[in-house]
N, C-alpha and C positions, 0 to 999 in steps of 0.2 A: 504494500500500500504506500502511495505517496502522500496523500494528505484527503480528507476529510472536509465539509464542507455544510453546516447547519444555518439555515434560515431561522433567528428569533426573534420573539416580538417585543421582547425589552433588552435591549442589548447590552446596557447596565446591572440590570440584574440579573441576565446570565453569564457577563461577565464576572461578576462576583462571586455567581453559584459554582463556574466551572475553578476561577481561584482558588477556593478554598477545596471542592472534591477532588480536583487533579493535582492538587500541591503532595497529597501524602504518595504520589507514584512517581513523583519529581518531574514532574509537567510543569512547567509556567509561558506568561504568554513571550514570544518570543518577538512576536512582531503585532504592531498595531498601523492599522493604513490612516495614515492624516485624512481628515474632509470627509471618511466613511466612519460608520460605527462597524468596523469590524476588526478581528484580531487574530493572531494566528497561537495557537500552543503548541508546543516540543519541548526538547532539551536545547540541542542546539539549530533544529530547520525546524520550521511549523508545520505540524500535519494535521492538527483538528483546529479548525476556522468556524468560526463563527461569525454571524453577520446578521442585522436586525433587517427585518423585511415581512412580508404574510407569512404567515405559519397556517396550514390546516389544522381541523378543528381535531383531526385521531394523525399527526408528524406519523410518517412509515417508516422513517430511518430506526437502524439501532447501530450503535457505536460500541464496540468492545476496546477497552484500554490494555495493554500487558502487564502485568503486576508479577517482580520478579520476586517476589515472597507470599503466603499466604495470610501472613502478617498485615501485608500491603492491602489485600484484597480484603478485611478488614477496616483498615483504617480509610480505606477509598469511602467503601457504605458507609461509616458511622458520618465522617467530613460531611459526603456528600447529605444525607439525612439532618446534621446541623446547620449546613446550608439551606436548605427547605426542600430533599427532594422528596418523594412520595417514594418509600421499597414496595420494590417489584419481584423483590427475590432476596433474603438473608444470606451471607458468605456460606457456602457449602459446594460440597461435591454435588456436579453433575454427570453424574454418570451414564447416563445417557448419550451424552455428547461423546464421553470418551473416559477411560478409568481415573484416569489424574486431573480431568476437568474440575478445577476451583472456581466459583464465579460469587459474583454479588450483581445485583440487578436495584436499577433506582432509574425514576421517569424525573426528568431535568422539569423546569420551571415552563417551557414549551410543550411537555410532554414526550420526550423524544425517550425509550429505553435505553440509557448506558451502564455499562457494564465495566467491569475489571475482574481479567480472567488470570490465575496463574496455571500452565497446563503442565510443567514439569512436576517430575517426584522432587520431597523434599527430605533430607535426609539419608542415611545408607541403607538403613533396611526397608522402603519402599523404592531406590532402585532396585536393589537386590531383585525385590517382588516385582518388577516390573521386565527387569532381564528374564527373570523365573519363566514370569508369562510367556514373553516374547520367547523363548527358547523351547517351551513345550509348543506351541503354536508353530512354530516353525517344525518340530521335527514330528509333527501329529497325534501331539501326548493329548489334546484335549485344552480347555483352560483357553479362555480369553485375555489374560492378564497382559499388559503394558498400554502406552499413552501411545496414539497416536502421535503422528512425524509435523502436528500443526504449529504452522511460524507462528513467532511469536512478533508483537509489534509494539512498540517500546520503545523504552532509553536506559540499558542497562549499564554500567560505566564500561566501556572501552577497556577489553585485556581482561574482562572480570571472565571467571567462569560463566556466570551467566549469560555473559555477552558473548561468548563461545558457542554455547548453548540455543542460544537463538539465531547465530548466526550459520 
């Protein structure tokens, strides 16, 4: 993904709302356009923009943020929630999506669904369980165990494990 792009209808105060929820995954805004109310978020390039204009009455977007901790995907939902958002979904596995899928779900001040997902194992003995999986599945023992192979889309620091990980 390059960058992201949401029509809102107060641009100040989803500027505010997105400050404070993408602060705890180390988002902030990167870029602001003079003479426009709109702004760009990342680390170091902006990839979720934001911009005041019509919003429909049910926004169809959903936005998922990377969250290189479980931790993170935590402290996203509670920010975002003190900021005013409405949950859509509490920090937990979804496993449905995939075995290591971590997610938090919350509708923005537009109502759009954003999310912050962490999809890696965390720890040794849930890789372990995840090699486990992936190696009985590969040789026909049975057993669905590991994360699928989904990018991850983020700012994790440069040289980090995780940013190895994702990359």
């Amino acid at each position: 993904m390059d960058h992201v792009g949401l029509r809102v209808k107060d641009y100040e105060a989803s500027k505010a709302f997105y400050i404070k929820a993408l602060g705890p995954l180390g988002l902030r805004i990167v870029k602001e356009i003079p003479g426009f109310k709109a702004c760009g978020f990342g680390c170091q390039f902006p990839f979720f923009w934001i911009c005041e204009g019509p919003v429909s009455d049910n926004p169809p977007a959903h936005v998922a943020f990377y969250a290189s901790t479980r931790d993170k995907v935590h402290a996203f939902h509670a920010a975002a929630l003190a900021a005013g958002a409405k949950d859509n979904g509490a920090p937990g596995f979804r496993r449905h999506y995939h075995p290591m899928y971590y997610g938090a779900f919350v509708y923005d001040p537009d109502g759009y669904n954003i999310e912050a997902v962490k999809h890696w194992p965390e720890g040794l003995a849930e890789w372990l369980a995840m090699a486990w999986g992936l190696l009985k599945r590969t040789l026909g023992l049975g057993g669905a165990g590991g994360a699928s192979g989904a990018s991850a889309t983020g700012c994790p620091a440069a040289g980090s494990a995780e940013h190895a990980k994702a990359h």
